[in-house]
C-alpha positions as CSV (number, residue, x, y, z in Angstrom):
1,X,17.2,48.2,105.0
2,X,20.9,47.0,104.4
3,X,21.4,44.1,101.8
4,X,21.1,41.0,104.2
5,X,23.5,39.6,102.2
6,X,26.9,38.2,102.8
7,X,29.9,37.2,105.0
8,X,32.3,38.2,102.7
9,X,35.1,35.6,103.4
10,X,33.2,32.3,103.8
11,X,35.4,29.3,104.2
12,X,35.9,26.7,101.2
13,X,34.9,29.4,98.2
14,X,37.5,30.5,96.3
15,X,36.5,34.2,95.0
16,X,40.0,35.5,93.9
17,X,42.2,32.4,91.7
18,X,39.4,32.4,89.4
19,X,39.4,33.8,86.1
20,X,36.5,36.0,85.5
21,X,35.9,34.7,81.9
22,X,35.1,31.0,80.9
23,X,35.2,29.4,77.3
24,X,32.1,29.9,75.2
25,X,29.8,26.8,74.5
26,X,30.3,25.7,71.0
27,X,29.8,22.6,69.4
28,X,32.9,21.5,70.8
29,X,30.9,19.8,73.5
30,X,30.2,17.3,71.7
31,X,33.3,16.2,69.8
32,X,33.5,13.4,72.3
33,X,30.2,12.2,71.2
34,X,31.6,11.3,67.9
35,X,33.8,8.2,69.5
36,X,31.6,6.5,71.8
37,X,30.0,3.5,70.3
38,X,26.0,2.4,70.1
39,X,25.2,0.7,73.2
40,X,22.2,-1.0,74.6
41,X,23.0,0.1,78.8
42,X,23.7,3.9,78.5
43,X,25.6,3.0,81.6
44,X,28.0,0.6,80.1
45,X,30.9,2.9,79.2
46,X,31.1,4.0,83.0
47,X,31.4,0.0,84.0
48,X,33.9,-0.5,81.2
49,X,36.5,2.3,82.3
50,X,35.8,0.8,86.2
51,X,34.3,3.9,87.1
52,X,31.2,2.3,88.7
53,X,30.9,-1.6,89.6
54,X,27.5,-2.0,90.4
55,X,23.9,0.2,90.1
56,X,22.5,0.4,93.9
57,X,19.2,1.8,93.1
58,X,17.4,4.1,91.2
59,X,17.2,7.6,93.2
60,X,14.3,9.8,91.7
61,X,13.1,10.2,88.2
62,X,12.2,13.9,87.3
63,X,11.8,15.9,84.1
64,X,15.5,15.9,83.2
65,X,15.8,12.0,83.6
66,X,16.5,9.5,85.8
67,X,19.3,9.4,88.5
68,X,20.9,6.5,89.8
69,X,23.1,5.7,92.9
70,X,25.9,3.4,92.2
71,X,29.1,1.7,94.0
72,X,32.2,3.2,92.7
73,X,35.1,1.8,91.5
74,X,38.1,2.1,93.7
75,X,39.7,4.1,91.3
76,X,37.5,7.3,91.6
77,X,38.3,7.7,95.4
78,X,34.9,7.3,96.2
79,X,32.4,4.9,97.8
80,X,29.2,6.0,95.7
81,X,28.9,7.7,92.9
82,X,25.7,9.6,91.2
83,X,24.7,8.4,87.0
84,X,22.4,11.5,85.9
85,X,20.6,9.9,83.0
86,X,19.0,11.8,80.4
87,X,15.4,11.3,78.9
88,X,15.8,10.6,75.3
89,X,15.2,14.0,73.5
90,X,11.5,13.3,72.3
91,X,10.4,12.5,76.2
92,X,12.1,15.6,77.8
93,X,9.7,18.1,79.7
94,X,11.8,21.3,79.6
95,X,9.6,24.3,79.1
96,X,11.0,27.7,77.1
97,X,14.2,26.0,76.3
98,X,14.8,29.3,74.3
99,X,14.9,31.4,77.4
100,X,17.9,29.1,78.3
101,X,19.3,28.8,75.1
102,X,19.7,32.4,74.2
103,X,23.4,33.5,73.7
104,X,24.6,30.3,73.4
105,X,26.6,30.8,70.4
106,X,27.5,28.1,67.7
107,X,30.1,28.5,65.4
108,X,29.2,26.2,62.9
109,X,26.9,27.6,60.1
110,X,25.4,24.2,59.1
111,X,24.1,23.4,62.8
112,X,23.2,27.0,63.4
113,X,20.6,26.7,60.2
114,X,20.0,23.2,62.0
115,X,19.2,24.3,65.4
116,X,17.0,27.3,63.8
117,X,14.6,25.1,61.4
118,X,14.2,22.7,64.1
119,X,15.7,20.1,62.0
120,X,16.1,16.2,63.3
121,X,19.8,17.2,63.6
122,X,19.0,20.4,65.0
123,X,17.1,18.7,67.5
124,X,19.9,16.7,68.4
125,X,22.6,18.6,68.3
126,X,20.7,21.0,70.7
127,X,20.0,17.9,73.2
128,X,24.0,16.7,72.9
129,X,24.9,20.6,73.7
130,X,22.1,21.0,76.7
131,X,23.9,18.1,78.4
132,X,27.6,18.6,77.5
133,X,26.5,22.7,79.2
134,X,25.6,21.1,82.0
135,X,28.8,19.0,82.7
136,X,31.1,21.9,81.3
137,X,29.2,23.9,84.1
138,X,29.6,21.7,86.8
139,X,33.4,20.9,86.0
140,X,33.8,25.5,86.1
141,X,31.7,25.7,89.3
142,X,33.4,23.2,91.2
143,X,36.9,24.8,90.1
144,X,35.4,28.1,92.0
145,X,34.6,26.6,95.2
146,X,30.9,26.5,95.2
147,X,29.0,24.4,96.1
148,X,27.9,21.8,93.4
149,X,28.3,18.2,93.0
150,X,31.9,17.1,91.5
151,X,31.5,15.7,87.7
152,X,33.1,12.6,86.8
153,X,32.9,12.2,83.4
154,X,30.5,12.9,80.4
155,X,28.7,10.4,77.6
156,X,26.0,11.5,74.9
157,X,23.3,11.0,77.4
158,X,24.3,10.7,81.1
159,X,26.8,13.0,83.6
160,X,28.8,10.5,86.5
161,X,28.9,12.9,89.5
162,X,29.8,12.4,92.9
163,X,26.9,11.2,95.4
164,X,25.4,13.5,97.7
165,X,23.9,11.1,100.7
166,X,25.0,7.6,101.7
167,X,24.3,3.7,101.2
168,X,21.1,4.0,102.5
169,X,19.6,7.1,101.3
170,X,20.1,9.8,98.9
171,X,20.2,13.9,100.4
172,X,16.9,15.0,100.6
173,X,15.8,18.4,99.1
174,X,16.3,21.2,101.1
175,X,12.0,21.3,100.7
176,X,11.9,18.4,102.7
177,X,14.2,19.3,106.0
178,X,13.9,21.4,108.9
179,X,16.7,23.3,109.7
180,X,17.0,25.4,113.0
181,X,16.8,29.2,112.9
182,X,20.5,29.4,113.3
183,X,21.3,26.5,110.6
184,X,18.7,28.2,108.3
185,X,20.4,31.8,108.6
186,X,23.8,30.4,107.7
187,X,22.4,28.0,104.8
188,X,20.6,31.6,103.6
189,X,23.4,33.0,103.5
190,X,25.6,30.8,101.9
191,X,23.3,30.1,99.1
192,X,23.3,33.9,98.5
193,X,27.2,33.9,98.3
194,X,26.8,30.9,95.9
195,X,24.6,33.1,93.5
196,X,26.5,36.0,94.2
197,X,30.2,34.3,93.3
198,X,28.8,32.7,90.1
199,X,26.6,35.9,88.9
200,X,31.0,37.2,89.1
201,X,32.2,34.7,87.4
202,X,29.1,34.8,84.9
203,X,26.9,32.1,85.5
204,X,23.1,32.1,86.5
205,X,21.6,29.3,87.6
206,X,18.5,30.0,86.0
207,X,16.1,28.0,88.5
208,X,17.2,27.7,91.3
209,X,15.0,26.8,94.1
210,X,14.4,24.4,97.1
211,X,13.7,22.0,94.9
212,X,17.3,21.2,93.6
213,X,19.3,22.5,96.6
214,X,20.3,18.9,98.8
215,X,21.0,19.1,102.7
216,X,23.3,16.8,103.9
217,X,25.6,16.9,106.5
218,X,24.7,20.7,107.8
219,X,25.6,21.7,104.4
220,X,23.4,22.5,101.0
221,X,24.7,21.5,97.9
222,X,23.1,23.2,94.3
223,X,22.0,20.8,91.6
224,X,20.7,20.4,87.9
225,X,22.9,23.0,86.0
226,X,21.9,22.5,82.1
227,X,19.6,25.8,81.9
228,X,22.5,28.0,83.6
229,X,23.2,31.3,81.2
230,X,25.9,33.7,80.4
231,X,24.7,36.7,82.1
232,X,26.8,38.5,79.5
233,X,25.1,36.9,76.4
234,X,21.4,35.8,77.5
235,X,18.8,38.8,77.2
236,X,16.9,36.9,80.0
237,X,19.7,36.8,82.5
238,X,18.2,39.5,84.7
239,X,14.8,37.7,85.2
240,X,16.1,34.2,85.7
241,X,18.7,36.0,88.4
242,X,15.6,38.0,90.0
243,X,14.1,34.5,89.9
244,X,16.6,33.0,91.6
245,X,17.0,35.3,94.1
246,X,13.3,35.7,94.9
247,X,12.8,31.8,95.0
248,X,15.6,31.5,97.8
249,X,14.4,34.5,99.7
250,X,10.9,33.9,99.9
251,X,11.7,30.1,100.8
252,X,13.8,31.3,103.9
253,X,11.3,33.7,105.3
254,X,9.4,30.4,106.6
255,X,12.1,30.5,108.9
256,X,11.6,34.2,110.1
257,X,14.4,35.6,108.0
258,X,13.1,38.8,105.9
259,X,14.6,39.8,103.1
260,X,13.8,42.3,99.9
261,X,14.7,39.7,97.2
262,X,14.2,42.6,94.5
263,X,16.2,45.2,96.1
264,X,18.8,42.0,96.9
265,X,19.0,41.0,92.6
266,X,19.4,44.7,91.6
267,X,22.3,45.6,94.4
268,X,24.1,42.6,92.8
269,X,23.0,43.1,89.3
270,X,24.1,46.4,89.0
271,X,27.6,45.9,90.7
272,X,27.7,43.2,88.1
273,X,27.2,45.9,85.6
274,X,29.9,47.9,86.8
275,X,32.1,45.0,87.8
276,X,32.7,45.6,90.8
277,X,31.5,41.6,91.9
């Protein structure tokens, strides 16, 4: 069967201005850490640069943290703005954080040896780099074209993002809408082009599902980026891309749409290989 995969021009992606390569993460995520001062509200700094003037409600609470919708300030060009908080290191519910973690290199000896022995600075540095990937992800994805939440700006423990929804509700989950056939093809589609663009410019998303997709406004927007891997650097990259591909394609065939998800990651994976995305 052919590869049920792509219009190859889409509107709004940008496949060609690009560049294929993107800096490493290093512990140069963090430097910015270093300046910000102890505070009791983790969401004071984003009031005292006028970024946000006022917290709406809180939006969902998941394993990651806590999200929260909040007015903008008039500065940011938008009416509401998303506050992804993160759970304080010791509550987090991550599972196989290695699996993500893997290639990830860091160029400082001290918090290598850190990060290795599980050391309370290890521990931390890890957390400060998990978040710091995630915004650094977002900031590259969105300069591609696809189809992510814009970041804001970045503190030790919480991303300021645009706001996918409106005053009265946040975008549900793509799990919890019913799309037409039609409207389901092309939102099938589109995510595929999404995985296929960043597997080119060497990201995976790592676990991607229905579960962090939004629908809003006949379009689907991806979410919660701080697992996404290299595919050039993580051993695992193949599985977590298979993953992602199989979790999308058996989602869609509610809707009638039959796919072969494993023939779908290996087409892609090996043109990958060959660099021919």
């Amino acid at each position: 069967m052919p590869i049920p995969v792509l219009c190859r021009s889409p509107p709004q992606l940008i496949c060609s201005s690009a560049p294929k390569e993107k800096a490493l993460i290093t512990e140069d995520l963090i430097d910015s850490y270093e300046d910000e001062s102890d505070t009791d509200d983790p969401l004071d700094p984003f009031f005292a640069e006028g970024l946000i003037t006022n917290v709406i409600r809180t939006e969902k609470s998941g394993k990651e943290g806590t999200v929260f919708c909040c007015e903008a300030g008039a500065s940011t060009g938008y009416d509401l703005l998303a506050v992804k908080l993160y759970r304080p290191r010791q509550q987090r519910n991550f599972k196989n954080d290695a699996v993500y973690r893997a290639g990830r290199p860091i160029l400082n000896g001290h918090d290598a040896r850190a990060v290795r022995k599980k050391t309370e600075w290890g521990r931390e540095y890890a957390f400060a780099v998990w978040i710091g990937h995630e915004f650094a992800t977002l900031q590259a994805l969105k300069e591609l074209g696809a189809d992510v939440p814009t970041p804001l700006k970045q503190t030790s423990n919480a991303i300021l993002m645009e706001f996918i929804g409106d005053r009265e509700s946040a975008a549900p989950m793509l799990s919890q809408v019913r799309l037409e056939p039609a409207e389901a093809r092309r939102v099938f589609e589109r995510l595929l082009f999404n995985i296929e663009q960043m597997l080119a410019h060497n990201y995976v998303h790592g676990d991607l599902s229905a579960y962090n997709v939004l629908y809003w406004d006949g379009k689907a927007t991806m979410i919660d980026f701080p697992q996404t891997v290299d595919p050039r650097l993580n051993t695992h990259a193949f599985d977590l891309f298979s993953r992602d591909v199989d979790r999308v394609c058996r989602y869609f065939s509610r809707y009638g749409i039959l796919s072969d998800p494993a023939r779908i990651a290996r087409y892609h994976w090996g043109r990958f290989l060959r660099s021919e995305l």
